[in-house]
N, C-alpha and C positions, 0 to 999 in steps of 0.2 A: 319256586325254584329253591334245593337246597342251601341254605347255609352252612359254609363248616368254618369255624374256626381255632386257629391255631393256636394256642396261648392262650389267654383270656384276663387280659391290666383289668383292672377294677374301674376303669371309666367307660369299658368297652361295656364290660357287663352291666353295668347300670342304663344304659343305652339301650344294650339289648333288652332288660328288664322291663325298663319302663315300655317301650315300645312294643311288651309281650310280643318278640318274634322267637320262633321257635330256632336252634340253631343245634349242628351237631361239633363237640366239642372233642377237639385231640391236645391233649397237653402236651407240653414242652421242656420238658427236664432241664431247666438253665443252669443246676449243681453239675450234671453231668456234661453241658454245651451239647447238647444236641442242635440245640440255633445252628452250632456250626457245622452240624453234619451236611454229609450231601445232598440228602433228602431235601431238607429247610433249605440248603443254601441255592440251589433251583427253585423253590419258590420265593427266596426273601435274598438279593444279592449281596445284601446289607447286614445280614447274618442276624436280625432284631426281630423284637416282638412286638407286636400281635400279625399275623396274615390273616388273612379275611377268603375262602373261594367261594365264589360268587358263577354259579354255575361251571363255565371253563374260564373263568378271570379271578385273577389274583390282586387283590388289595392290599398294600402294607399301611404301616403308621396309624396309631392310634384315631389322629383327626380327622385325618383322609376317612376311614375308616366311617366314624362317627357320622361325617359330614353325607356317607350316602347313605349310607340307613336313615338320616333325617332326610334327605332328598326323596327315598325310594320308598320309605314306608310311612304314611301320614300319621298315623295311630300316635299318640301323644305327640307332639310337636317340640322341639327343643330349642328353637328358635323363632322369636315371634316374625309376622308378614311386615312390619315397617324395618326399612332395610337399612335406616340409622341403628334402630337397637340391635338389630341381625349384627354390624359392623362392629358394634360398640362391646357385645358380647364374643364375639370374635377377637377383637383385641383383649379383651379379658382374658380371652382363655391362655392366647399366647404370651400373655406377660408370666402364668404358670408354666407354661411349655418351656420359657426360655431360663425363668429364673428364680424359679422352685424345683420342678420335677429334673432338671438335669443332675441338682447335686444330691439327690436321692440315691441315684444309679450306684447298684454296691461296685460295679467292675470300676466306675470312676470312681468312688471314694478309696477303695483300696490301692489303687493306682498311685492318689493321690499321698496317700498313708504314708505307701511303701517308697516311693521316690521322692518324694518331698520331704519326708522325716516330718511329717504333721498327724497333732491329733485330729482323726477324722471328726469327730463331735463336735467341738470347736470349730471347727472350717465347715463344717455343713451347717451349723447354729449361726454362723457369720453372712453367709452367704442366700440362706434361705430367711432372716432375718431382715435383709434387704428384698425380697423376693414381697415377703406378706407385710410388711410397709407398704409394698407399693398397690398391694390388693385393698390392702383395708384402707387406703386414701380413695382408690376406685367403690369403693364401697358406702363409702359417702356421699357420691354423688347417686346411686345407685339401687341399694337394697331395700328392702320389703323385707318379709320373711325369709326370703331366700335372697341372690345374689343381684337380682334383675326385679324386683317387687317379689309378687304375692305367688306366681307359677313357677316350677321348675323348670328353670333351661340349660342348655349346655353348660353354662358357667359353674352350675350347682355339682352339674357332675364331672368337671374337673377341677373342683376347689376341694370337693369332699375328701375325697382319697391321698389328695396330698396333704393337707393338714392334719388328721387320722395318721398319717404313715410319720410326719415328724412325731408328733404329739408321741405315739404307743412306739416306736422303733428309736426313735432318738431324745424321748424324755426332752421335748422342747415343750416349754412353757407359754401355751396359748395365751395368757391370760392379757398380755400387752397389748393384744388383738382384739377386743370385743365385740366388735363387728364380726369378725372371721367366726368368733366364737359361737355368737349367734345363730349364725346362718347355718353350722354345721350340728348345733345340739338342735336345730329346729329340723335337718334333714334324715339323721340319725336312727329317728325310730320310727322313720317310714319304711314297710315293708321291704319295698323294690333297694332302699338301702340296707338294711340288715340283711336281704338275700344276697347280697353281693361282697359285701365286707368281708376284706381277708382272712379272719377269724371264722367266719365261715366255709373258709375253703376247702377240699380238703388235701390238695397238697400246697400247702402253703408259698403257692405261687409269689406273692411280695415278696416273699424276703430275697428274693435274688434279685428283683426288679420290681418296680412302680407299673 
């Protein structure tokens, strides 16, 4: 069955990467808000990105997303079968979900900017600061080469892209981090990662969004 999807975050596509599934890709102008055209907003009521169609069904949300393509397609596995670590890497991801990748969002930073009278740089280094504290204390208990021991799992590929997007988009300074650090120079120049990084893209989909 076809895949299309719409947009394409950089966790999606490593997903899809690694799981070599084939998909067909329509981009999404978020300079222009097409999110909010009528088109998108019939498929997405939420007006956001990534949507997923899935023969005649429509998937939103990046993990949602994620979570069935690991369900529906076995080919690389992103999750191991003990349903403690499944859990344990689940809450990993969502400690990024909740309190890294939010203050990323340019529509929220400039929100924040322009009503608050703050320097965005500042308030996203304060904020995402406490965010990989809390990753790199989970990393402790945790890492191997990658985020989970020695295999790639979901975790990897929603740590990658947000660290990468402070580090090159807000000149944050990994280095306090060396756990984090690790785990991302070790992911780096793997294929299925270089194919996917935003610098690869070629409408520079991140800068409007994560």
């Amino acid at each position: 069955m076809e895949i299309t999807v719409l947009h394409l975050p950089w966790r999606v596509r490593l997903a899809l990467g690694l799981k070599k599934i084939d998909y067909k890709l329509v981009s999404i102008d978020l300079f222009k808000n097409e999110q909010k055209s009528e088109y998108y907003t019939k498929l997405n009521p939420n007006q956001r990105i990534p949507a997923l169609i899935f023969g005649d069904q429509i998937l939103i949300e990046s993990t949602a997303i994620i979570e069935f393509l690991e369900e529906n397609f076995s080919s690389y596995p992103l999750l191991p079968q003990d349903n403690i670590k499944r859990a344990q890497i689940r809450g990993f991801c969502q400690v990024i979900n909740s309190a890294i990748h939010p203050y990323q969002n340019s529509n929220l930073v400039a929100k924040i900017e322009k009503e608050g009278n703050m320097n965005k740089t500042e308030w996203i280094k304060f904020w995402v600061t406490k965010g990989l504290t809390a990753i790199e204390e989970l990393l402790k208990k945790y890492h191997g080469k990658y985020c989970f021991g020695d295999e790639i799992t979901m975790a990897d590929i929603f740590l990658a892209p947000q660290a990468q997007a402070v580090a090159e988009r807000f000149q944050f300074d990994l280095t306090p981090f060396p756990l984090i650090l690790s785990v991302v120079n070790n992911l780096k120049d793997l294929p299925e990662f270089i194919a996917a990084s935003s610098r690869n893209q070629p409408d520079n989909i991140e800068q409007a969004q994560i």
